[in-house]
N, C-alpha and C positions, 0 to 999 in steps of 0.2 A: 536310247535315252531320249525320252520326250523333251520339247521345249523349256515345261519351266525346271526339270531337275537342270536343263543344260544352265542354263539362266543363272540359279538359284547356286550352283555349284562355280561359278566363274568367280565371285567372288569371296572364295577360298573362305568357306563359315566354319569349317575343320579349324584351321589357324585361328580366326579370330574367335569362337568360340574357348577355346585354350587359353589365351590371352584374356577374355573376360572370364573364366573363374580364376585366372590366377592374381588377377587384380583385387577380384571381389575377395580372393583368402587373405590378401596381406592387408584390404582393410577392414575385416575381422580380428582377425590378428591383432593389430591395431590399436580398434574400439574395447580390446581383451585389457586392455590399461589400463581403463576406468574402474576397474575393480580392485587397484591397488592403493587406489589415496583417492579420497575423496575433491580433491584438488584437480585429477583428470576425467571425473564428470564427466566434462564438455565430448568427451573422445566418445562416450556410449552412444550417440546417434549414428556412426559411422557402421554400427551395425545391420543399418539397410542394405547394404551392400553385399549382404545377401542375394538378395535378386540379382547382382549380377552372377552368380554363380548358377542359380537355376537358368537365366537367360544365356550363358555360355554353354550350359549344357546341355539345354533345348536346340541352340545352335549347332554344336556335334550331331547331337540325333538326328536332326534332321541333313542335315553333310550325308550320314551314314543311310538313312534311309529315307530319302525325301519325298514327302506326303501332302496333299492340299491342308490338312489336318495340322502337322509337324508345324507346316510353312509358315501359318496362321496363329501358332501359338508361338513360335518364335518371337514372329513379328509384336503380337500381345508385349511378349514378355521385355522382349528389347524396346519399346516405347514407353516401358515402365522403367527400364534400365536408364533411359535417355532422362525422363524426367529428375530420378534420383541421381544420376550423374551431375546434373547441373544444377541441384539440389547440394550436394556435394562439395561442387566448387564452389560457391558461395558460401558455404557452412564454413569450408576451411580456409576463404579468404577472411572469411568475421574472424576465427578465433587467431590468422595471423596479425591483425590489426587489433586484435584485443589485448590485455593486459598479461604479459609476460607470467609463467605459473611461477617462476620466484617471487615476484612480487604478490600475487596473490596467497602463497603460503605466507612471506614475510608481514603480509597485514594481515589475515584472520589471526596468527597467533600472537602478534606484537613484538616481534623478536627485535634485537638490537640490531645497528645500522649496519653491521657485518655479515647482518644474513642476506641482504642482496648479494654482497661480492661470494659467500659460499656458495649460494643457489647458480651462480652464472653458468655453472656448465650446466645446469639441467635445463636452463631456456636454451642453450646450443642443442643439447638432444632433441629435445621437444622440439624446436623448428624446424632443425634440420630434416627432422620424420616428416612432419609437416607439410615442409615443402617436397618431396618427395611424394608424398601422396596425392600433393595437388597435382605434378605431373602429372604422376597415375593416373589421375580421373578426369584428366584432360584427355588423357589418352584415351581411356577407357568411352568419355564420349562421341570422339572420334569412330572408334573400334563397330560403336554397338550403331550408331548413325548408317556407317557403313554395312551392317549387315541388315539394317530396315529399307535401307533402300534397295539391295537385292533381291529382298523379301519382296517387298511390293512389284518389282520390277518381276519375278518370277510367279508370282499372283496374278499380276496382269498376265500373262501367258500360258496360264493354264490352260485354255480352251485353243489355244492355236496351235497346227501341226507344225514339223519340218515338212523342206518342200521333198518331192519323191526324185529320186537322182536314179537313174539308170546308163548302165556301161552298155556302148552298145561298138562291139564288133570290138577287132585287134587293136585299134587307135588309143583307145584309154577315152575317148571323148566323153564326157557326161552330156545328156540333155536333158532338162528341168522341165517337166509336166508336158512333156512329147511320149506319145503312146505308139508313134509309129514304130519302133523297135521292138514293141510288146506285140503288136500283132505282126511282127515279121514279114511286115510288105517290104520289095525293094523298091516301089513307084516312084513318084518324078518327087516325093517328098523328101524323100529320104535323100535322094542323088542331089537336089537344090540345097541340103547344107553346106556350111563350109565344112573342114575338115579338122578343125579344132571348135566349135564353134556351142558353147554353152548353152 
């Protein structure tokens, strides 16, 4: 295994890949709301979150098969993930400080003073989703943060080797870019190490 798969794979992009498309489907899922009352509107922008699904599973690909190529579109796609993330949290901090959808359905159609108290468990659904989702994509920019910086950290290493480790004799001892063992002299080289000695 070259350096930057070793890199590129220490921080487990298998797992967080998984993690971002499964964020990005529940908020699809979601933004699938606005299609039912013109009152949840507001929820059709959440449908960017898309990209996290392609960025999660650019993430896996390249888990599975890591590529300078993979590495790089990853990276791409998760700083696109990063932007709409935090893009995201704000969106869905404006619509929890915005006006409650009871209240909005109760003034475009004019209803009488009892449609607030009907409506109250739909602003309990609504926010409680809400707030969950902002978790989520608190989470989710956490997740993707974490795999752009592996990314770059395994970019940066692409061009560097591991060092060459050789066992030399019964001891188990390794020595680190010593060739005296390769060329099988016993000279005063060999004899001046120690006996454990890296």
């Amino acid at each position: 295994m070259d350096d930057m798969t070793a890199t590129f794979l220490r921080g487990a992009p298998h797992v967080l890949g998984v993690v971002q498309i499964f964020i990005g489907l529940l908020c699809l899922l979601f933004s699938l709301t606005a299609v039912f009352s013109p009152v949840l509107i507001l929820h059709a922008p959440l449908c960017a979150s898309a990209t996290f699904v392609v960025s999660g599973s650019l993430a896996v690909a390249a888990a599975r098969r890591t590529s300078v190529g993979l590495v790089c579109a990853c990276l791409a796609w998760n700083v696109l993930s990063v932007v709409i993330g935090l893009g995201g949290v704000a969106y869905l901090c404006w619509l929890l400080c915005d006006r409650p959808p009871s209240q909005r359905i109760c003034d475009t159609h004019s209803f009488s003073g009892r449609c607030y108290e009907e409506l109250r468990g739909l602003d309990v659904s609504v926010y409680g989703v809400l707030g969950a989702l902002l978790v989520l994509l608190v989470l989710q920019v956490c997740v993707v943060v974490t795999v752009c910086v592996f990314s770059c950290r395994a970019l940066a290493r692409r061009h560097s080797s591991a060092p060459i480790m050789v066992e030399v004799g019964d001891r188990g001892a390794l020595l680190y870019g010593s060739d005296v063992s390769l060329l099988g002299s016993e000279g005063e080289e060999a004899s001046t190490l120690p006996a454990k000695s890296p």
